[in-house]
PyMOL Python script that loads the backbone (N, CA, C, O; Angstrom):
from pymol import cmd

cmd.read_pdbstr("""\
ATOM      1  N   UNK A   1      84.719   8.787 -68.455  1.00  0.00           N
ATOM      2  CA  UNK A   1      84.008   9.561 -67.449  1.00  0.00           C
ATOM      3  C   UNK A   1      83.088  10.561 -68.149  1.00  0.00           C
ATOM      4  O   UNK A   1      83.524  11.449 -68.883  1.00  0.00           O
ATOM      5  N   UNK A   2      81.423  10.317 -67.807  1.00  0.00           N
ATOM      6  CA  UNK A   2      81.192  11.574 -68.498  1.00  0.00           C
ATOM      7  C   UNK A   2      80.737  12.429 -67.282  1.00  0.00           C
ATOM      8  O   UNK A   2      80.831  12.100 -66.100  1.00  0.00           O
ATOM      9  N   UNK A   3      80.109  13.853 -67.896  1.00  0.00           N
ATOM     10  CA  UNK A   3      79.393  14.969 -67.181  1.00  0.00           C
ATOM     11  C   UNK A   3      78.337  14.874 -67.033  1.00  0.00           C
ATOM     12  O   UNK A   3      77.726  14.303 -67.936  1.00  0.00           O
ATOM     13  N   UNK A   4      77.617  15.330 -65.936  1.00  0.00           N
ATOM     14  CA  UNK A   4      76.527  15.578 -65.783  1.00  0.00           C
ATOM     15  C   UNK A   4      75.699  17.057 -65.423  1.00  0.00           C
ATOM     16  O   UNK A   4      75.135  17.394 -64.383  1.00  0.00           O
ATOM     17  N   UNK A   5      75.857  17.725 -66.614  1.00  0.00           N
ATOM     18  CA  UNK A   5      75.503  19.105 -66.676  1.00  0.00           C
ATOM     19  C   UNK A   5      73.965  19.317 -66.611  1.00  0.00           C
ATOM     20  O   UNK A   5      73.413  18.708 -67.526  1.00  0.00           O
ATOM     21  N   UNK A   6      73.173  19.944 -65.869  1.00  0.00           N
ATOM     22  CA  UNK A   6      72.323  20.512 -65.712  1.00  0.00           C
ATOM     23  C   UNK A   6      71.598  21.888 -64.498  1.00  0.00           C
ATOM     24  O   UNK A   6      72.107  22.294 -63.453  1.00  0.00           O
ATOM     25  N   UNK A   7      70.472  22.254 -65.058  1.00  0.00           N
ATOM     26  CA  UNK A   7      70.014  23.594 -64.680  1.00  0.00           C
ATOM     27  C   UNK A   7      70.076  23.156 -62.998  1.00  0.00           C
ATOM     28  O   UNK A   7      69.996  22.047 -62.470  1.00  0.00           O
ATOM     29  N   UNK A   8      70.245  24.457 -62.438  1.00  0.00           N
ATOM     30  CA  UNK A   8      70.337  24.426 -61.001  1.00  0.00           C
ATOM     31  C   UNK A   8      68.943  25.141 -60.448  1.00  0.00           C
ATOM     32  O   UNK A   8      68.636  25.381 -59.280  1.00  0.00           O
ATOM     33  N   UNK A   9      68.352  25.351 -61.418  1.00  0.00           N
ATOM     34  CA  UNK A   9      66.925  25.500 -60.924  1.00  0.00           C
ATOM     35  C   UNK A   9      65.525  24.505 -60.718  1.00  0.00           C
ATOM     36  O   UNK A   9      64.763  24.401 -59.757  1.00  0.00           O
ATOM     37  N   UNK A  10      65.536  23.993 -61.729  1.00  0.00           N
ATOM     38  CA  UNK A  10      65.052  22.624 -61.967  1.00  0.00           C
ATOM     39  C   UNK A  10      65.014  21.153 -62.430  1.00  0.00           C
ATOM     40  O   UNK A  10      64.129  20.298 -62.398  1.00  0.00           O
ATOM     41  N   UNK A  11      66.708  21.163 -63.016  1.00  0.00           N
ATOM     42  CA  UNK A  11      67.631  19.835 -62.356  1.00  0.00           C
ATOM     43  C   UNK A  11      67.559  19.394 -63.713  1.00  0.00           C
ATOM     44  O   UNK A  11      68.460  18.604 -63.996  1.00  0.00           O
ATOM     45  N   UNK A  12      66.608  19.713 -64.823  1.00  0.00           N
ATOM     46  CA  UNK A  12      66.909  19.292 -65.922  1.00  0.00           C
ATOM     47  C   UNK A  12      68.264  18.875 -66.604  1.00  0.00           C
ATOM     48  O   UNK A  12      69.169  19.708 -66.673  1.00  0.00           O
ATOM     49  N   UNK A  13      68.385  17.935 -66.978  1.00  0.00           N
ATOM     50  CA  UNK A  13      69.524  17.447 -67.405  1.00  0.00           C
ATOM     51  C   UNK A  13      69.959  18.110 -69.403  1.00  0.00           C
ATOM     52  O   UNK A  13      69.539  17.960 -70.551  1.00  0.00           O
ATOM     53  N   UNK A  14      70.822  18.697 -68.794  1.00  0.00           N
ATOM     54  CA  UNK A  14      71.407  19.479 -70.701  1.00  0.00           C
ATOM     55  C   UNK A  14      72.181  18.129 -71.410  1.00  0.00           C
ATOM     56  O   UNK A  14      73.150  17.594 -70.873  1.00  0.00           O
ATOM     57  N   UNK A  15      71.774  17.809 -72.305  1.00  0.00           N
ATOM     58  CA  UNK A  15      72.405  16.767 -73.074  1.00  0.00           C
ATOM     59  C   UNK A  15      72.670  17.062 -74.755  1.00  0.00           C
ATOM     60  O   UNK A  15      73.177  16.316 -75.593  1.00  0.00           O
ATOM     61  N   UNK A  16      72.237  18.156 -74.869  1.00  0.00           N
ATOM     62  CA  UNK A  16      72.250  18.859 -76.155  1.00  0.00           C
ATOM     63  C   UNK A  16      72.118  20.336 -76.421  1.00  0.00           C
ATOM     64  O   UNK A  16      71.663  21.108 -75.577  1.00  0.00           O
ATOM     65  N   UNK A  17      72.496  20.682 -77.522  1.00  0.00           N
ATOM     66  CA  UNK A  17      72.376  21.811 -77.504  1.00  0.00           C
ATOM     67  C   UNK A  17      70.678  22.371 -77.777  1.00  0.00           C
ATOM     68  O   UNK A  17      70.281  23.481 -78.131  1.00  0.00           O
ATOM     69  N   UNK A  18      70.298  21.750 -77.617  1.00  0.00           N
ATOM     70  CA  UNK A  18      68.882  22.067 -78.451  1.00  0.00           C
ATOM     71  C   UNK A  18      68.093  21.983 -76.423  1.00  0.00           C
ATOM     72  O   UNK A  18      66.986  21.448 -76.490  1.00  0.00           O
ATOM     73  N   UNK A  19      68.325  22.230 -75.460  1.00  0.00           N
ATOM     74  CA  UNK A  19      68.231  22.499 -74.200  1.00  0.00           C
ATOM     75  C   UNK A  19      68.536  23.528 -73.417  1.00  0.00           C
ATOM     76  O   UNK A  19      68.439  23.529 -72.190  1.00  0.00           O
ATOM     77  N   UNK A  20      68.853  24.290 -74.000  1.00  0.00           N
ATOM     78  CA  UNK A  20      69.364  25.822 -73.894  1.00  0.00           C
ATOM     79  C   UNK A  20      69.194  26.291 -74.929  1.00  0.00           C
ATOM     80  O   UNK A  20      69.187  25.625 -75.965  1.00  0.00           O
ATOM     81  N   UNK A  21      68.943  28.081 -74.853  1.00  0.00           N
ATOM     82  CA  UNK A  21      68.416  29.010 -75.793  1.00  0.00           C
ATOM     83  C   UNK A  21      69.605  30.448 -74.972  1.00  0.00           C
ATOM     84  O   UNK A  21      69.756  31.005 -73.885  1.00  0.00           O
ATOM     85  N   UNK A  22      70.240  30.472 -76.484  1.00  0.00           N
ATOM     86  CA  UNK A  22      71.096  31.474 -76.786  1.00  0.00           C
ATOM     87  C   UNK A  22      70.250  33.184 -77.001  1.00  0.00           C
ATOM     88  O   UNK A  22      69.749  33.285 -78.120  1.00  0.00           O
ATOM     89  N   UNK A  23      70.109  34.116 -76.332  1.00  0.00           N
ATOM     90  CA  UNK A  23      69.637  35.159 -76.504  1.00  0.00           C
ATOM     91  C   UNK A  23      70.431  36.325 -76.795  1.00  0.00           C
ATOM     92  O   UNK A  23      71.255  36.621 -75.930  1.00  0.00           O
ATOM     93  N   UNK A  24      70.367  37.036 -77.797  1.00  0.00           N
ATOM     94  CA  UNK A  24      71.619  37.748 -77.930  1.00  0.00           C
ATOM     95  C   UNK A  24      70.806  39.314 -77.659  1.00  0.00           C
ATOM     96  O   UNK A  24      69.947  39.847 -78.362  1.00  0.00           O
ATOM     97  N   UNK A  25      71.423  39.793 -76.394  1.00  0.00           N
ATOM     98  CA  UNK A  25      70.483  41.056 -75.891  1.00  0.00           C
ATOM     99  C   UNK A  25      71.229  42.151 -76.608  1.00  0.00           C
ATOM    100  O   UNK A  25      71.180  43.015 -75.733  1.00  0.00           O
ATOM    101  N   UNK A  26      71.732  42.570 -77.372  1.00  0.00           N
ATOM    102  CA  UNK A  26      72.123  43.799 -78.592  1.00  0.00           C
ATOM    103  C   UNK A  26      70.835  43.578 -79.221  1.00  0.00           C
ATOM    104  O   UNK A  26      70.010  44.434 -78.900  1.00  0.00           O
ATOM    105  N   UNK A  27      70.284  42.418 -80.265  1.00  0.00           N
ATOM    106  CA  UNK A  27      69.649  42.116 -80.876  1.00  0.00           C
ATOM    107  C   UNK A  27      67.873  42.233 -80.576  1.00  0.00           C
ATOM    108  O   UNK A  27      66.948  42.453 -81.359  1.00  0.00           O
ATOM    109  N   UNK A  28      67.887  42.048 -79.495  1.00  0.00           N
ATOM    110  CA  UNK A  28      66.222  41.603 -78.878  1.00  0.00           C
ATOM    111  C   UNK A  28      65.902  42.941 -78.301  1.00  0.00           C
ATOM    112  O   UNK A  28      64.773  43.329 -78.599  1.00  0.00           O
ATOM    113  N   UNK A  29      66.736  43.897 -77.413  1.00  0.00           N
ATOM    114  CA  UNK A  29      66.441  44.668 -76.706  1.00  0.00           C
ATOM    115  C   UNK A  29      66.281  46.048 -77.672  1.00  0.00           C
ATOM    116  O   UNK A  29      65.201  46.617 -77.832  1.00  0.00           O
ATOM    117  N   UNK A  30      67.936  46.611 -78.470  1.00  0.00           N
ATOM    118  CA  UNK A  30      67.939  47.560 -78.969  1.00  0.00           C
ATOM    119  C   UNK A  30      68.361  48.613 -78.196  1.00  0.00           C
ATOM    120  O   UNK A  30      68.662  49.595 -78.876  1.00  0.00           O
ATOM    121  N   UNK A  31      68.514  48.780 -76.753  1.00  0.00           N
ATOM    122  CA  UNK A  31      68.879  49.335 -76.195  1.00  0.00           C
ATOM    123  C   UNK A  31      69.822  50.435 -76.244  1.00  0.00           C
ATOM    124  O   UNK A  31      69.595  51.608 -75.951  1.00  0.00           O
ATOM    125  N   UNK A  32      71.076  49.841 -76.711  1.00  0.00           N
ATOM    126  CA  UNK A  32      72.185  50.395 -77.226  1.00  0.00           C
ATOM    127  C   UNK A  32      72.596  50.197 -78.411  1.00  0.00           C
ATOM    128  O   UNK A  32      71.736  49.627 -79.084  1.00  0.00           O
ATOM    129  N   UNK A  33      73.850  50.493 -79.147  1.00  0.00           N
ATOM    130  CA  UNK A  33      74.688  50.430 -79.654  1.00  0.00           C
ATOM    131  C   UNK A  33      76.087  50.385 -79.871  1.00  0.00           C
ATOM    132  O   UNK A  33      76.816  51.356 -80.074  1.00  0.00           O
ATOM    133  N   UNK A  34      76.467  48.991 -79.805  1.00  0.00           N
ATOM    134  CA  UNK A  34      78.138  48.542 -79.104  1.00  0.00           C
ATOM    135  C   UNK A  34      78.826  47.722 -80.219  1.00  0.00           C
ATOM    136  O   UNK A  34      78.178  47.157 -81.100  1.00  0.00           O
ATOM    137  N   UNK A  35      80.075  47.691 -80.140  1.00  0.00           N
ATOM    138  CA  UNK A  35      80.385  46.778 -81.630  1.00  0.00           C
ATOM    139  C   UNK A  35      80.679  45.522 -80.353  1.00  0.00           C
ATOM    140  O   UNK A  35      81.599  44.755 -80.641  1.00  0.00           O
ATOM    141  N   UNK A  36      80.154  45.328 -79.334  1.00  0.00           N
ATOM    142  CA  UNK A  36      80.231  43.935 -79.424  1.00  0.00           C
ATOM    143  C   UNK A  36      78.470  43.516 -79.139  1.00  0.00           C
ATOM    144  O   UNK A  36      77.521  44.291 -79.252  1.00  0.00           O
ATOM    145  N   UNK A  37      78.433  42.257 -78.800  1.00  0.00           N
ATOM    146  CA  UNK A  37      76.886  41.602 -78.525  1.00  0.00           C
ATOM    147  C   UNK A  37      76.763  41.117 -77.603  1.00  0.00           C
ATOM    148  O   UNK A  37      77.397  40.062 -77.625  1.00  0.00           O
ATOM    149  N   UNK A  38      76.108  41.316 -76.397  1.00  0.00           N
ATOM    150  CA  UNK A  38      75.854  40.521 -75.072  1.00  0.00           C
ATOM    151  C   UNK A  38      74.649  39.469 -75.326  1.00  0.00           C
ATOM    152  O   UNK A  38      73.612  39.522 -75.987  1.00  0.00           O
ATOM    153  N   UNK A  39      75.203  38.575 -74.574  1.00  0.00           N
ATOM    154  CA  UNK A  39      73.831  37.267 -74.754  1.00  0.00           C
ATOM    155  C   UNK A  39      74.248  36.481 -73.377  1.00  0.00           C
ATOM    156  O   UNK A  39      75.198  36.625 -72.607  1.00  0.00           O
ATOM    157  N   UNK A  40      73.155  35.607 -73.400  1.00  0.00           N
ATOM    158  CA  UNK A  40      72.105  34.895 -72.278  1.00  0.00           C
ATOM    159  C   UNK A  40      72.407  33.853 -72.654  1.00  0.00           C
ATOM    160  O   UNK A  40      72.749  33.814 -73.836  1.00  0.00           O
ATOM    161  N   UNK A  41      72.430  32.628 -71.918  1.00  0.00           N
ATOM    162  CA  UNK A  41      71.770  31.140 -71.871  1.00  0.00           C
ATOM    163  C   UNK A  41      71.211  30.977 -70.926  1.00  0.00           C
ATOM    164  O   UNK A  41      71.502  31.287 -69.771  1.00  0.00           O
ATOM    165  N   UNK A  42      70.241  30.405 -71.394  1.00  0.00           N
ATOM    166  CA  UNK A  42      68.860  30.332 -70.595  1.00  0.00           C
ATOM    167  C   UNK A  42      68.519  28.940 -70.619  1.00  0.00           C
ATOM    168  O   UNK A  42      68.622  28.541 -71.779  1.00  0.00           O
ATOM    169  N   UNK A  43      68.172  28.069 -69.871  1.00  0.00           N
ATOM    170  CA  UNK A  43      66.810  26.723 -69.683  1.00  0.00           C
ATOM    171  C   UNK A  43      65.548  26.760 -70.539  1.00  0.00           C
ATOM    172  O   UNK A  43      64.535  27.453 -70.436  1.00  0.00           O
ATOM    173  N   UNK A  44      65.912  25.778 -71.448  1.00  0.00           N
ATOM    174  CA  UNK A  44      64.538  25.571 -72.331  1.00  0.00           C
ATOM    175  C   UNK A  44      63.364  25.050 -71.320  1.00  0.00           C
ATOM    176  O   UNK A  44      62.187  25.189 -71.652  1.00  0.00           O
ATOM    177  N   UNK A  45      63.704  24.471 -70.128  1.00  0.00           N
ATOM    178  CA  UNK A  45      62.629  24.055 -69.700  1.00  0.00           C
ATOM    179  C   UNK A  45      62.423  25.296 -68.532  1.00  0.00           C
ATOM    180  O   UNK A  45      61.265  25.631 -68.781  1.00  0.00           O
ATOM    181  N   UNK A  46      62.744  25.917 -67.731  1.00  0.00           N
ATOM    182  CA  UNK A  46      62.604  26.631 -67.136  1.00  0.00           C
ATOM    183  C   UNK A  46      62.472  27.952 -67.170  1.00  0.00           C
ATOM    184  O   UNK A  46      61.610  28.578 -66.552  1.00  0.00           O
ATOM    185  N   UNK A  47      63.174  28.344 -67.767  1.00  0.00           N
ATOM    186  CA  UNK A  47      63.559  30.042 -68.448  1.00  0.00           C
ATOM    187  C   UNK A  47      64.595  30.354 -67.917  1.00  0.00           C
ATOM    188  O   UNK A  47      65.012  31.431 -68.343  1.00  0.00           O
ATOM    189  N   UNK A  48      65.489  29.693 -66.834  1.00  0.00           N
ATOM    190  CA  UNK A  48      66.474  30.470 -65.678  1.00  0.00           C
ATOM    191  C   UNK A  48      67.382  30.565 -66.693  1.00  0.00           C
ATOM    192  O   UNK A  48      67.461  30.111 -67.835  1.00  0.00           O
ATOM    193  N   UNK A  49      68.093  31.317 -65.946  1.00  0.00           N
ATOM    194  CA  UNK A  49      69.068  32.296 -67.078  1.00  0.00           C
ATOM    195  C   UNK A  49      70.231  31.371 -66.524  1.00  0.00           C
ATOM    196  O   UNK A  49      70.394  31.245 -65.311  1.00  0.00           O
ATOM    197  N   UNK A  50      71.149  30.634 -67.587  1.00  0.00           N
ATOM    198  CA  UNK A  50      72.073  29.615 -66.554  1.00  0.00           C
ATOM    199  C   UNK A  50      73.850  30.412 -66.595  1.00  0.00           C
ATOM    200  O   UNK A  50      74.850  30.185 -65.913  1.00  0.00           O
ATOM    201  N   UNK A  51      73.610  31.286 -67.612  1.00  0.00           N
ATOM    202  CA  UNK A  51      75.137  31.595 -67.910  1.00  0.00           C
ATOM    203  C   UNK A  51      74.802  33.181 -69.477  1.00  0.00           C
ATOM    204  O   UNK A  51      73.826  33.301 -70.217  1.00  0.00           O
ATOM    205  N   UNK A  52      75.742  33.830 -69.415  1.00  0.00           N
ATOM    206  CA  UNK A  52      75.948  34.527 -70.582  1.00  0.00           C
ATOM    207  C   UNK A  52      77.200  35.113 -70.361  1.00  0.00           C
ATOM    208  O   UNK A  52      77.981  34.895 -69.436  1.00  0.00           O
ATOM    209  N   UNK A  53      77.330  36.037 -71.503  1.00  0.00           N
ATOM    210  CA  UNK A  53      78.707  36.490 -71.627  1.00  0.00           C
ATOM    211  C   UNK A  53      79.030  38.078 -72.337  1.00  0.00           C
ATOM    212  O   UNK A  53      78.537  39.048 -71.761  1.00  0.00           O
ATOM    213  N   UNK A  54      79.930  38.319 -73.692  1.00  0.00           N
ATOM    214  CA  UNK A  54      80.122  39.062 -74.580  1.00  0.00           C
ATOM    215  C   UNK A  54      81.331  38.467 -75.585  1.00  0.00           C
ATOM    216  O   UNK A  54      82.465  38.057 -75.336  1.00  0.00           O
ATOM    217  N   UNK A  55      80.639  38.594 -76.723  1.00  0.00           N
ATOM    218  CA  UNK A  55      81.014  38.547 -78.203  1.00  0.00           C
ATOM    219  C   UNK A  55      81.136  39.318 -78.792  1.00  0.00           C
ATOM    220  O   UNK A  55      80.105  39.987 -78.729  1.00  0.00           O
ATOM    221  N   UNK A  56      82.379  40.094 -79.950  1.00  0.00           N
ATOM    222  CA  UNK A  56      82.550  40.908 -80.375  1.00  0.00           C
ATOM    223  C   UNK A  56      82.165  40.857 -81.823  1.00  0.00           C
ATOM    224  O   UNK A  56      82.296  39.783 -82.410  1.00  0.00           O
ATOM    225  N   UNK A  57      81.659  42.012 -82.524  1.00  0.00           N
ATOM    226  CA  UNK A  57      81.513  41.888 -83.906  1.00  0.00           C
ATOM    227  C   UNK A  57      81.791  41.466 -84.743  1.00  0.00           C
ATOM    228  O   UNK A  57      81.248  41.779 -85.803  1.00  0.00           O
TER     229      UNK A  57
END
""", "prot")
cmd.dss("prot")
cmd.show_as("cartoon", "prot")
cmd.util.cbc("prot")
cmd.orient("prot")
């Protein structure tokens, strides 16, 4: 059985990792200063933001 994962904005189908873009907002923004790192996944084809999280140092 496989999956069929893709963006809910424009239906693109994710079949790799190279279809999403990891943004790590500690890094890009500068905003703050936290010992952990917040980041984004985003749609290479769209830009929609599909998921993110937090990672610690």
């Amino acid at each position: 059985m496989s999956t069929n994962v893709h963006c809910s904005e424009c239906g693109t189908d994710f079949t790799g990792k190279d279809d999403v873009e990891f943004v790590d907002l500690g890094a890009e923004t500068r905003f703050f200063k936290a010992s952990k790192r917040f980041y984004l996944v985003a749609c290479n084809e769209c830009g929609a933001a599909i998921g993110g999280g937090v990672a610690g140092r």
